[in-house]
N, C-alpha and C positions, 0 to 999 in steps of 0.2 A: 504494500500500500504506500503511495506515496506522499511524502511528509508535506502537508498542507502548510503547517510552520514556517516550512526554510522558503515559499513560496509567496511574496506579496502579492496583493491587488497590480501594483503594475509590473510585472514579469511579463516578460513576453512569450511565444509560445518555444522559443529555444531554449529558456529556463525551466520548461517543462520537460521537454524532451529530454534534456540533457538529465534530469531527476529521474525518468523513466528506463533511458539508461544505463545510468549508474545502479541501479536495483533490477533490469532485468539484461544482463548483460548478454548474453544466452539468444534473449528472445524479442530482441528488440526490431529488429527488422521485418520479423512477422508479426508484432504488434504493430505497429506506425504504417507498413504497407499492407493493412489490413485490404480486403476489396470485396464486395457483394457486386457493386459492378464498378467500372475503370470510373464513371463520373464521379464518387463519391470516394475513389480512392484519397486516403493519406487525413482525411475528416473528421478522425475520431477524436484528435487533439485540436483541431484550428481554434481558434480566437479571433476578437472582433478585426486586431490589426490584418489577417490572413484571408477573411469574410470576403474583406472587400476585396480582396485579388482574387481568390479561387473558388467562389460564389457566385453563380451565374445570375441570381435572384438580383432583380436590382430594388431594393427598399430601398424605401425613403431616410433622409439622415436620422439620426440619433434625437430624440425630443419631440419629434413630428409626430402626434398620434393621431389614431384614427378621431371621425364627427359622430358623438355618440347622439343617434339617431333610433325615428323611430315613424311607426306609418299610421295614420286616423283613415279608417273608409268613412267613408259622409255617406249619413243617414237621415240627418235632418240638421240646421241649421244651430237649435240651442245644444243638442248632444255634442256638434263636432266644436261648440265654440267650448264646452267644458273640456271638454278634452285636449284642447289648446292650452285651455289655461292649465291645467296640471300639466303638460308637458313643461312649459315654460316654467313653471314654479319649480320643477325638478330637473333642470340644468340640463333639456333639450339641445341639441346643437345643430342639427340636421330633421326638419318636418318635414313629411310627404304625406302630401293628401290624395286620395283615388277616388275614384265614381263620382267624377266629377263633369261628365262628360254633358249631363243634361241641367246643368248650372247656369243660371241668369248672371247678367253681368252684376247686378246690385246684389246677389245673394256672396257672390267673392270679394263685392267690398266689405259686405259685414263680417264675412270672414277675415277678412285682414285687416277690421278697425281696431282691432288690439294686438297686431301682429311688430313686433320692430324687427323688419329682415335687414337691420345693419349689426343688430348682435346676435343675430342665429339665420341657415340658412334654409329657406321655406322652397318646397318645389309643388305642382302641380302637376300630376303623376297622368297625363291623358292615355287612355288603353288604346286611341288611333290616333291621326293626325290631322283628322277634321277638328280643328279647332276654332271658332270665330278668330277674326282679324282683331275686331274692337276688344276681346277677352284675352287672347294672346299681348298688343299694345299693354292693356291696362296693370296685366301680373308684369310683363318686364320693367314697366316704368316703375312699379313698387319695389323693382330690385328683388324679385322675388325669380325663382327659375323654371325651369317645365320641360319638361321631359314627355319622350313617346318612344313607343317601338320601334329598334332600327329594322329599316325597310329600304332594301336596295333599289327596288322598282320607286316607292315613295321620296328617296333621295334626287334622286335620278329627274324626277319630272320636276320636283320643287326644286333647287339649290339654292332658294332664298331663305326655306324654312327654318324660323329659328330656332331653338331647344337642343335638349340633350337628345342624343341617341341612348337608348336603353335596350342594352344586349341582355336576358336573364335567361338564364337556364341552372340545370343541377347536375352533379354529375351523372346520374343516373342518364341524362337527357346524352352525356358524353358515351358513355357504355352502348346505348341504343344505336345512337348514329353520330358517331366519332367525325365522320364528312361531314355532314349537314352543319356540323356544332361548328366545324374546324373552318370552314369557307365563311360561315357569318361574321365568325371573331376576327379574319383575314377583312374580310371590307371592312367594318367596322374601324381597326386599325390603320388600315391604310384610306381611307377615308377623310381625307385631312380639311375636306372644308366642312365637316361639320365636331361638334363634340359630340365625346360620346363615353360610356360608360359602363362597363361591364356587372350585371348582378348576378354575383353565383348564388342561388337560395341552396341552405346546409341542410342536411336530415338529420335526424339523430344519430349518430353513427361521428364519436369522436376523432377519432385518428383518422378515417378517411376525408372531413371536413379539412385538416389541417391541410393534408396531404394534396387535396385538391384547391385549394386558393396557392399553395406556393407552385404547384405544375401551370397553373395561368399566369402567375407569376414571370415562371421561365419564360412561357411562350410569347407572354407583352417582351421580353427582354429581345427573346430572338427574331422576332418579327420588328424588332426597332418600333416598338407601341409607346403611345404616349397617352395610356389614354387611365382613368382611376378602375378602381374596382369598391366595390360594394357588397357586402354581405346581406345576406337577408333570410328568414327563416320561411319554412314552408309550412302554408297555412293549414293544410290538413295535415298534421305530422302524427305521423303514427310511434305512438305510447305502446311500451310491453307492458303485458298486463301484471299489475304490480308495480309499474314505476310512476314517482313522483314527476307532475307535471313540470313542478320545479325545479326539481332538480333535472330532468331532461333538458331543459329549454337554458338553463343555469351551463349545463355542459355545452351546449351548444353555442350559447356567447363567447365560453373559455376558449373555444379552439379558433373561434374567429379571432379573439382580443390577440389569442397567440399568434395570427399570423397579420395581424398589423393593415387591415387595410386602410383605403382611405375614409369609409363611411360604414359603420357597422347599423344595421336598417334593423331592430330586434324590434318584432310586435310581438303582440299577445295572440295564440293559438285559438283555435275555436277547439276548445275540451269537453266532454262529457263527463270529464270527471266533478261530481261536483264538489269536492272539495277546493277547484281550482279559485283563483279569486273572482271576485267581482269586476268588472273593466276599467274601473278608476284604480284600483287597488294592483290590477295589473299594469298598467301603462305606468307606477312606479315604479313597481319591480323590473319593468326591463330596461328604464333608465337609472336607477337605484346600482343595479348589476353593473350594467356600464360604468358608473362612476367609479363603482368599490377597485373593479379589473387597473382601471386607469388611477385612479389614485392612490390605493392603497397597495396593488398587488404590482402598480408600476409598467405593467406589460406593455404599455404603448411606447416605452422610450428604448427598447432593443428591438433592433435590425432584424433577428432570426433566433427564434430562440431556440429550434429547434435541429439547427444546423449541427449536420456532425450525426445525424439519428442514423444510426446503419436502417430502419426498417420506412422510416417516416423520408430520407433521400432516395429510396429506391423505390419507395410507394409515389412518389411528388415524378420521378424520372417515366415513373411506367404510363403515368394520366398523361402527362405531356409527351411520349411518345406515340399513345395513341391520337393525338392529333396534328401533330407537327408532321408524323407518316402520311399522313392526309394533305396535305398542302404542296 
């Protein structure tokens, strides 16, 4: 075991090696060229200083943490204006609102009579790209943003249109049709006169959540992508029976928080369980969680945390293989 003592916070990764060794003199070459496959050779010891050379992932600097975010669907005017307002009392960073599509112009001013989109950032989430021209005008003059499904035939005729592109799928959606997923993410990316936006929705299923935001990861890296990613949970998520809705949805945050993106989108599930909370009392808890990950537990301020995983690099290698073989 090697002596934690003789090794400070700032050692660099040759003061490791050099400990490891001196203790296994024997076996040190097959320790350090350890290999499951050639990408991930030599990873078992890297450090932040080595990250950034032989880490193809390209994260964001050191301190930049994800927009702890979250989504209201509009049901009626006073529900979605309370539910504003707890978001905002509990240190919202990122709002998105949906079903919005059959909305008057004066029902989105009262919606955003108590909104300031200078300290948090508010989107309008349209499922098409019929949008009015006067309702479009009205949300970007409030500094607020909007978003719709990217649509290559839709881009293509408009190239005036303003908003985000929004790419969302799950991995599952990648297992199914690895082409289909793999060409969208390709225009999307190279798509450079519009924005645009990647949401991978998680399942419940830890390790492979992690494992599949950092293979997109890769893939924005080797396609020269410029563009953010987004987490977001999936609204009919399926519960084993016997687990805490809580603690499901709790894990589900964790592996996002752990892989750092730029907006973590955490709503509340539609549960039968009925122990689950009430809607107000939810829409805490998923921003409650967000805070605790990010302020207390710190995770937003490192690059990869889980770099160097022999099973979590070769699981991140094999998703983005399946789609990068596609392109």
């Amino acid at each position: 075991m090697t002596n934690l003592k003789n090794i400070s916070n700032s050692s660099t990764k040759s003061d490791w090696l050099n400990e490891i060794r001196k203790e296994n003199p024997d076996r040190f070459e097959e320790i350090y060229y350890h290999s499951i496959s050639q990408q991930i050779q030599g990873l078992s010891f890297a450090t932040k200083e080595d990250i950034l050379q032989l880490n193809p992932l390209n994260f964001k600097p050191s301190g930049d943490s994800w927009k702890t975010g979250t989504t209201i669907i509009y049901r009626d005017l006073q529900q979605c204006q309370e539910l504003i307002s707890i978001c905002l009392k509990n240190g919202v960073e990122h709002l998105v609102l949906e079903n919005i599509e059959q909305l008057e112009l004066n029902t989105i001013e009262q919606v955003l009579s108590e909104v300031f989109s200078e300290m948090m950032s508010f989107e309008f989430r349209f499922s098409n790209s019929n949008i009015s021209e006067s309702i479009s005008k009205y949300i970007l003059k409030k500094n607020c943003q909007i978003s719709y499904p990217a649509n290559s035939s839709l881009v293509n005729t408009n190239p005036d249109l303003e908003g985000i592109q929004l790419l969302s799928f799950s991995l599952v959606d990648i297992f199914l049709s690895p082409k289909n997923i793999a060409s969208k993410i390709q225009f999307v990316l190279t798509n450079k006169n519009h924005k645009s936006r990647l949401n991978l929705i998680l399942d419940n299923d830890f390790l492979n959540n992690i494992a599949f935001i950092r293979a997109i990861r890769i893939l924005i890296s080797q396609l020269d992508g410029n563009t953010s990613i987004e987490t977001g949970i999936r609204s009919n998520l399926s519960i084993e029976h016997g687990q805490n809705p809580l603690i499901a949805t709790s894990l589900i945050c964790l592996s996002a928080a752990i892989s750092n993106p730029e907006i973590i989108n955490f709503k509340p599930f539609d549960s039968t369980d009925q122990n689950y909370l009430n809607i107000h009392e939810a829409y805490k808890h998923c921003l409650h969680l967000q805070h605790i990950l990010k302020s207390e537990a710190k995770l937003g301020i490192d690059m990869d945390l889980v770099s160097g995983s022999y099973y979590l690099e070769d699981l991140s290698h094999k998703i983005y293989s399946l789609l990068i073989q596609e392109l």
